[in-house]
C-alpha positions as a Markdown table, in Angstrom:
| # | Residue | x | y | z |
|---|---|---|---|---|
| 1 | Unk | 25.1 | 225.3 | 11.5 |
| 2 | Unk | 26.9 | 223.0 | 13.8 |
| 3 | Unk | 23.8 | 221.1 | 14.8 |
| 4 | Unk | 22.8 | 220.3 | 11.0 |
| 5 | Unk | 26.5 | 218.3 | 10.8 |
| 6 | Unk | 26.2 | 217.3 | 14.5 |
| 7 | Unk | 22.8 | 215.6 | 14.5 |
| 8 | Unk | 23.3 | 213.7 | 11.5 |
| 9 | Unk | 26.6 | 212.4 | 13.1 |
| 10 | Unk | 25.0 | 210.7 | 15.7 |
| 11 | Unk | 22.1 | 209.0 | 13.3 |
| 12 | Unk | 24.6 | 207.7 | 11.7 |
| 13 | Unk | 26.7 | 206.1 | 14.7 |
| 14 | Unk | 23.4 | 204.9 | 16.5 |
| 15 | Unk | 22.6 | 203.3 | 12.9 |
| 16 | Unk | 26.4 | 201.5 | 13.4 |
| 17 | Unk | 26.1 | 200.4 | 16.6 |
| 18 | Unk | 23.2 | 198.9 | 16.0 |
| 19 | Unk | 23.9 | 197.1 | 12.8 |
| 20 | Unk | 26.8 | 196.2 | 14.9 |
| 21 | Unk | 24.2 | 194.4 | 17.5 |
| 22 | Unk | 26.5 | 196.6 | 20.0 |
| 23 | Unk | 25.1 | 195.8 | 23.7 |
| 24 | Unk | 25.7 | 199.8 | 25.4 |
| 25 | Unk | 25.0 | 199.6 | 29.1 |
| 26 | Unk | 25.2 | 203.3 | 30.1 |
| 27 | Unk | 24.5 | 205.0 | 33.7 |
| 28 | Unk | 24.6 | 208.4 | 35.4 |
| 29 | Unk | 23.6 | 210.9 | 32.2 |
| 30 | Unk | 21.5 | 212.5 | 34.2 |
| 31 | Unk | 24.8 | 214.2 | 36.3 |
| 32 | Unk | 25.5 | 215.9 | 32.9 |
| 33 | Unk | 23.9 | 219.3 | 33.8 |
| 34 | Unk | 21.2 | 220.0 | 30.8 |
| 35 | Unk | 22.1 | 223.7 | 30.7 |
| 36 | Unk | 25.1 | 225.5 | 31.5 |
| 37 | Unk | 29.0 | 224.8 | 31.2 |
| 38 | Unk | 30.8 | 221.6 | 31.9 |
| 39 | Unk | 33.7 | 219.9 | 31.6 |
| 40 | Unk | 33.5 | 216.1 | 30.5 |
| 41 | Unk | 36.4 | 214.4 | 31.8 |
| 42 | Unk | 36.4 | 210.7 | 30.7 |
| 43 | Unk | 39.5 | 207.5 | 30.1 |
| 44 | Unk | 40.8 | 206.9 | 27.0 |
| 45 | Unk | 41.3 | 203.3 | 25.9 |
| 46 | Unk | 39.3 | 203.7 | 22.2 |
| 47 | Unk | 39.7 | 205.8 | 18.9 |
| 48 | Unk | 35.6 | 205.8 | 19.1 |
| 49 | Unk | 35.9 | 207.2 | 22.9 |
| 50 | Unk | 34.5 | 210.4 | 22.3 |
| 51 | Unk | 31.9 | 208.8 | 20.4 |
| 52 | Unk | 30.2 | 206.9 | 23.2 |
| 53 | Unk | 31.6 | 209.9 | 25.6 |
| 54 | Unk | 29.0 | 212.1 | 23.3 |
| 55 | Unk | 26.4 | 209.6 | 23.3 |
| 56 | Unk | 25.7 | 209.6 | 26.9 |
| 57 | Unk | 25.1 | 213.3 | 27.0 |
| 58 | Unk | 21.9 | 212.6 | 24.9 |
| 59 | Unk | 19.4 | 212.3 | 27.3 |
| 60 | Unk | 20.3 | 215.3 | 28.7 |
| 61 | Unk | 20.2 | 216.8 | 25.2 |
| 62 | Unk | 23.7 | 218.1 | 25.4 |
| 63 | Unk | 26.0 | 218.1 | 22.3 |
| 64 | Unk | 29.6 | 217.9 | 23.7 |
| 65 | Unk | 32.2 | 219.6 | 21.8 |
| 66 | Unk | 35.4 | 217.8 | 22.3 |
| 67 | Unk | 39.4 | 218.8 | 22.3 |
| 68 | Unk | 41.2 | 216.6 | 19.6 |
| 69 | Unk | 44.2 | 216.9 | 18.2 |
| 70 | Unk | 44.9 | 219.3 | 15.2 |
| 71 | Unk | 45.8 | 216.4 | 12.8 |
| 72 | Unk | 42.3 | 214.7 | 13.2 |
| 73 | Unk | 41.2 | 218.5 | 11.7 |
| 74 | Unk | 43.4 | 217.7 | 8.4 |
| 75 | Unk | 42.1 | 214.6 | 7.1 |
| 76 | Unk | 39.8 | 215.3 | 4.2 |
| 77 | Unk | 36.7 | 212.8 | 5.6 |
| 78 | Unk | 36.8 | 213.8 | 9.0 |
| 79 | Unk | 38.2 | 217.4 | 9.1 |
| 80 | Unk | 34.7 | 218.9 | 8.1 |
| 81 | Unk | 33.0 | 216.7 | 10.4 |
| 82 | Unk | 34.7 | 217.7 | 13.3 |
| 83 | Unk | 35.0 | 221.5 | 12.3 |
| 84 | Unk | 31.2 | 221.4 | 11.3 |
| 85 | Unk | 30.2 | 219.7 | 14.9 |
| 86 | Unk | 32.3 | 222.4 | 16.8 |
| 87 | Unk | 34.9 | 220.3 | 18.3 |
| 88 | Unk | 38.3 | 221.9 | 19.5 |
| 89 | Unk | 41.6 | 221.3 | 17.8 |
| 90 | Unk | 44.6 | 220.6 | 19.9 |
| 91 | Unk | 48.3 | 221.6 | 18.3 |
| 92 | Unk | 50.3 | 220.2 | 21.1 |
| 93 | Unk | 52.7 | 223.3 | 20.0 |
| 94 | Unk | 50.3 | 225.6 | 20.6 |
| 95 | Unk | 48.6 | 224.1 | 23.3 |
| 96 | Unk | 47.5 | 228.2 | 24.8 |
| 97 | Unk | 45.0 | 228.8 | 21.8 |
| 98 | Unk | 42.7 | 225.7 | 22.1 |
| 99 | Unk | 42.6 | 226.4 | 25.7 |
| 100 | Unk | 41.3 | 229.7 | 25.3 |
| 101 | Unk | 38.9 | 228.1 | 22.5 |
| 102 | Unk | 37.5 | 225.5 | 25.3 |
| 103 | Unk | 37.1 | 228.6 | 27.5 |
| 104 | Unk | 35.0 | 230.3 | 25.3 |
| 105 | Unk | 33.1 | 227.6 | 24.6 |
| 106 | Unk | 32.2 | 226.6 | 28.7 |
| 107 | Unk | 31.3 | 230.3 | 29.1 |
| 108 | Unk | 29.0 | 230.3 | 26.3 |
| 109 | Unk | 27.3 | 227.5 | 28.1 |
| 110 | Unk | 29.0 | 224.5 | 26.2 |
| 111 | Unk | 29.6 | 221.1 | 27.1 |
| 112 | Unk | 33.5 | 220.1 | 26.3 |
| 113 | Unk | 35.3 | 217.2 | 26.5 |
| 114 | Unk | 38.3 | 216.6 | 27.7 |
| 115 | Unk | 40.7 | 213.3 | 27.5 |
| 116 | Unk | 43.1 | 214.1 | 30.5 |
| 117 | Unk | 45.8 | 211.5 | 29.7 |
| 118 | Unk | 46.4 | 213.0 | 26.6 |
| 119 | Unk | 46.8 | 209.7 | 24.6 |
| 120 | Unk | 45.1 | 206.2 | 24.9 |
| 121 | Unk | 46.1 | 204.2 | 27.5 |
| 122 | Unk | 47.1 | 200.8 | 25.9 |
| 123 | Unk | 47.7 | 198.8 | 29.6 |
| 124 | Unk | 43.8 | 200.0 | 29.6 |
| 125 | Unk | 45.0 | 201.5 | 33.2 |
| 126 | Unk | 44.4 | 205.3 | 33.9 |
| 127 | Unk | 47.4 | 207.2 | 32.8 |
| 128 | Unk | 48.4 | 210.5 | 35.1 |
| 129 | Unk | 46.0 | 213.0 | 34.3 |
| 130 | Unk | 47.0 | 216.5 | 32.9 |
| 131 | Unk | 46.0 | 219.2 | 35.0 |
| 132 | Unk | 44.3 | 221.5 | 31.5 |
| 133 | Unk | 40.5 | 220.1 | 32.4 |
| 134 | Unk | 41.0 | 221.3 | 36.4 |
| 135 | Unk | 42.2 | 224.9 | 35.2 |
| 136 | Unk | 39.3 | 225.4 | 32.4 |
| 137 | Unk | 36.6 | 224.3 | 34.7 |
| 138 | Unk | 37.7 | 226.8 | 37.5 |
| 139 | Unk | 38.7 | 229.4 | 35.2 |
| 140 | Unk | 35.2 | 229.1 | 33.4 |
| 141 | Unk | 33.5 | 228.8 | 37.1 |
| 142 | Unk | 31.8 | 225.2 | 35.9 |
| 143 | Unk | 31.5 | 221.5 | 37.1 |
| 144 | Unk | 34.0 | 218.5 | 36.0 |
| 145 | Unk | 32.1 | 215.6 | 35.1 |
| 146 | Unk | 34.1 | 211.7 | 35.3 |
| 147 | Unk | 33.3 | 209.2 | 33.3 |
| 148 | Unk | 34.7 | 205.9 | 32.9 |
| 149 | Unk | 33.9 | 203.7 | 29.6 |
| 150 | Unk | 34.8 | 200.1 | 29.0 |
| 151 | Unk | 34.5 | 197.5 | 26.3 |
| 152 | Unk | 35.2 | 200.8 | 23.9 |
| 153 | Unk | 38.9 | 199.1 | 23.2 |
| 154 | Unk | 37.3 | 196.0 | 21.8 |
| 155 | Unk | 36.6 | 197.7 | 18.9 |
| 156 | Unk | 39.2 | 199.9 | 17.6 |
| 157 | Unk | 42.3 | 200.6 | 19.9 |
| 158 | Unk | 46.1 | 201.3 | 19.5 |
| 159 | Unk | 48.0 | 198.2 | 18.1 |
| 160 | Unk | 44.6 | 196.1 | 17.3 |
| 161 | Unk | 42.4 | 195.6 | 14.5 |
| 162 | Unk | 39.3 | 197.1 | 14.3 |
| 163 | Unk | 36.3 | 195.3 | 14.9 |
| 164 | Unk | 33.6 | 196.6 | 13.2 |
| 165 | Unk | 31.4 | 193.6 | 12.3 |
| 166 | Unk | 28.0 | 192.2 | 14.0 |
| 167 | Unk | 30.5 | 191.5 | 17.0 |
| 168 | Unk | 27.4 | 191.7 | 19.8 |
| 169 | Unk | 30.6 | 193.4 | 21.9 |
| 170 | Unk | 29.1 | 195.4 | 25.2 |
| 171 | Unk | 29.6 | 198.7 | 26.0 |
| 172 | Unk | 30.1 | 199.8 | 29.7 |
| 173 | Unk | 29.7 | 203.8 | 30.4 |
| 174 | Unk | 29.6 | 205.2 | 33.7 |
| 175 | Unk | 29.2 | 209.0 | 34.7 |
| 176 | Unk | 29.5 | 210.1 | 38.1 |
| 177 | Unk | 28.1 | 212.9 | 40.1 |
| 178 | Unk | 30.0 | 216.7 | 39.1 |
| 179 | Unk | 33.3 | 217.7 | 40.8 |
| 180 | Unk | 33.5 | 221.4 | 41.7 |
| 181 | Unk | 36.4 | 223.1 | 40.8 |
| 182 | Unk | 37.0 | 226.0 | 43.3 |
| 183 | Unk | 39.0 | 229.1 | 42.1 |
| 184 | Unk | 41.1 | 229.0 | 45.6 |
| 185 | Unk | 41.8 | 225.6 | 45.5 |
| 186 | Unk | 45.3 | 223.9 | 43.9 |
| 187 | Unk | 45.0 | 222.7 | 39.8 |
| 188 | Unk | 46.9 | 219.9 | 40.9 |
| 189 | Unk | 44.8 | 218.6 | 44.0 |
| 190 | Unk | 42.0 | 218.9 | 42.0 |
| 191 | Unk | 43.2 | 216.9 | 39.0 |
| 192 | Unk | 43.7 | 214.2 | 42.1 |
| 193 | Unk | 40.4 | 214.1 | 43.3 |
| 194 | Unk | 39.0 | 214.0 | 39.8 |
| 195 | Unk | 41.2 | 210.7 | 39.0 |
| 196 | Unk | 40.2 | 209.3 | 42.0 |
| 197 | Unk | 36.8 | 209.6 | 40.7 |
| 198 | Unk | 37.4 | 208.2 | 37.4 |
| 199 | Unk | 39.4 | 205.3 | 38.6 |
| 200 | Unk | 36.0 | 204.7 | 41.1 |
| 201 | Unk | 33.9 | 204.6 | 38.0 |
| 202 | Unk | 36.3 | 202.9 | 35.9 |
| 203 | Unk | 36.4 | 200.0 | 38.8 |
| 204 | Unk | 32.3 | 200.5 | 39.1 |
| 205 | Unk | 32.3 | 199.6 | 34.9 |
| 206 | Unk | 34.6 | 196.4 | 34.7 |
| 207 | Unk | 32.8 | 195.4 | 37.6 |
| 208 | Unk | 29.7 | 195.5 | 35.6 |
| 209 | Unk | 31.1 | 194.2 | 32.7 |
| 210 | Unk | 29.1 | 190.8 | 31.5 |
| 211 | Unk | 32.0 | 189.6 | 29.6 |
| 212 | Unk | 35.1 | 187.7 | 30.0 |
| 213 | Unk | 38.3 | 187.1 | 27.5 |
| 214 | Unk | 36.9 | 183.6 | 25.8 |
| 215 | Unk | 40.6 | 182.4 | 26.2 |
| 216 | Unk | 43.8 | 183.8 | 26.0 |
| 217 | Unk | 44.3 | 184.5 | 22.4 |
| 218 | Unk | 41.5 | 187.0 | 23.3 |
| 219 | Unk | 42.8 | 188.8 | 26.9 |
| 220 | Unk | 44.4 | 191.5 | 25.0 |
| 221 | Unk | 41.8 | 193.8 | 26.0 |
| 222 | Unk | 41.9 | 193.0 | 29.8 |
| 223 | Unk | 44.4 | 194.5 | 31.8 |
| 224 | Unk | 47.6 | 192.1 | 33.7 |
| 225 | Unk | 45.8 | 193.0 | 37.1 |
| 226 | Unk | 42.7 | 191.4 | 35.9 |
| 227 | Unk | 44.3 | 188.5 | 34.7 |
| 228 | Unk | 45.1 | 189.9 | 30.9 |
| 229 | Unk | 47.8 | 190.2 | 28.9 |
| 230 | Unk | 47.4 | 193.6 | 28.1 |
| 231 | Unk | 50.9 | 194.9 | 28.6 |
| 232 | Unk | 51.6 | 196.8 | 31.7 |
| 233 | Unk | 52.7 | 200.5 | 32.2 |
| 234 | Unk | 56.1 | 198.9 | 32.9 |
| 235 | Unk | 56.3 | 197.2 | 30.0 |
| 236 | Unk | 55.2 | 200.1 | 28.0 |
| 237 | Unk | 57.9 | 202.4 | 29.4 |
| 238 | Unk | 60.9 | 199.6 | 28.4 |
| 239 | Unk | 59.6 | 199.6 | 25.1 |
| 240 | Unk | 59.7 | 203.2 | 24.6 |
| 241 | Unk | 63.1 | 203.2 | 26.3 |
| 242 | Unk | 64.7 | 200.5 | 23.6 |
């Protein structure tokens, strides 16, 4: 049943993207395992994240069931959707029963994904990562897989218009090789390791990126360090503070 709303999701977002003339440079599918468990461990700058998150698996032919939260469940458009394509709701009150979903779902052989900061990063930095993806993948005996995208927060992101129109904007998407996750090994040091990695692939993805900010009414979406005026963590943490 899932794959009869799941399939016809993604038609529909490859039909988007393209009437979008979107330019998606994506490398390193082919470290998703095609059978088997995973966890997908990936930034968050983008409400369409898990989209592009999703559409790397494809190649491998691996539908990835994500962890969102429980609100995204409620809304009357995208509620059946995203019960109907599997994905795993996340009641921050209740954080113990969508854990124990994700962990069914990895032992049934399922590829989940898995936002570890939680929210999106709007200094487009890596956030601290939460140590939930480290614990399901040893607890389920199954790889971590990074990723890094970029060029996602051009077109709908926290505080800034969407941009759905023919906007030609590129896509960068980077997946790196699997992380193990050893049962006698420290949550925490592992969560580390598996940052490093996504702030390596992050770095490799900007790098790549063909683009630059046409002027500075348009570096919003680059980050201070790269010469943007995205605000900075710093900046982020007074405002909350006011």
């Amino acid at each position: 049943m899932a794959e009869l709303v799941y399939r016809p999701v993604i038609g529909l977002a490859k039909t988007l993207f393209k009437a979008w003339d979107l330019k998606i440079d994506c490398q390193g599918s082919e470290n998703i395992p095609r059978s088997g468990g995973a966890v997908l461990v990936s930034n968050h700058i983008s409400y369409l994240d898990f989209v592009f998150n999703g559409l790397a698996a494809l190649p491998q032919k691996r539908l990835v069931r994500f962890m969102a939260k429980e609100s995204v469940f409620r809304h009357k458009v995208s509620g059946p959707l995203m019960r109907g394509m599997k994905h795993i709701p996340v009641d921050r009150g209740q954080g113990e029963t969508a854990y124990e979903h994700a962990l069914d779902s990895l032992r049934s052989g399922e590829v989940v994904g898995v936002f570890p900061e939680a929210t999106i990063s709007q200094s487009f930095t890596l956030k601290s990562f939460k140590s939930g993806a480290a614990r399901l993948a040893q607890e389920a005996g199954v790889p971590l897989v990074p990723m890094a995208l970029w060029g996602t927060q051009r077109l709908w992101t926290k505080g800034h218009p969407r941009n759905f129109g023919r906007s030609h904007t590129p896509v960068t998407v980077r997946v790196g090789e699997p992380v193990e996750a050893p049962r006698d090994q420290y949550a925490g040091a592992i969560t580390r390791r598996l940052r490093e990695r996504v702030q390596e692939l992050l770095e490799a993805a900007q790098r790549a990126y063909p683009t630059r900010p046409r002027g500075t009414e348009d570096a919003w979406w680059l980050p201070a360090h790269l010469g943007g005026t995205a605000p900075t963590v710093e900046q982020l943490r007074a405002a909350e503070a006011l």
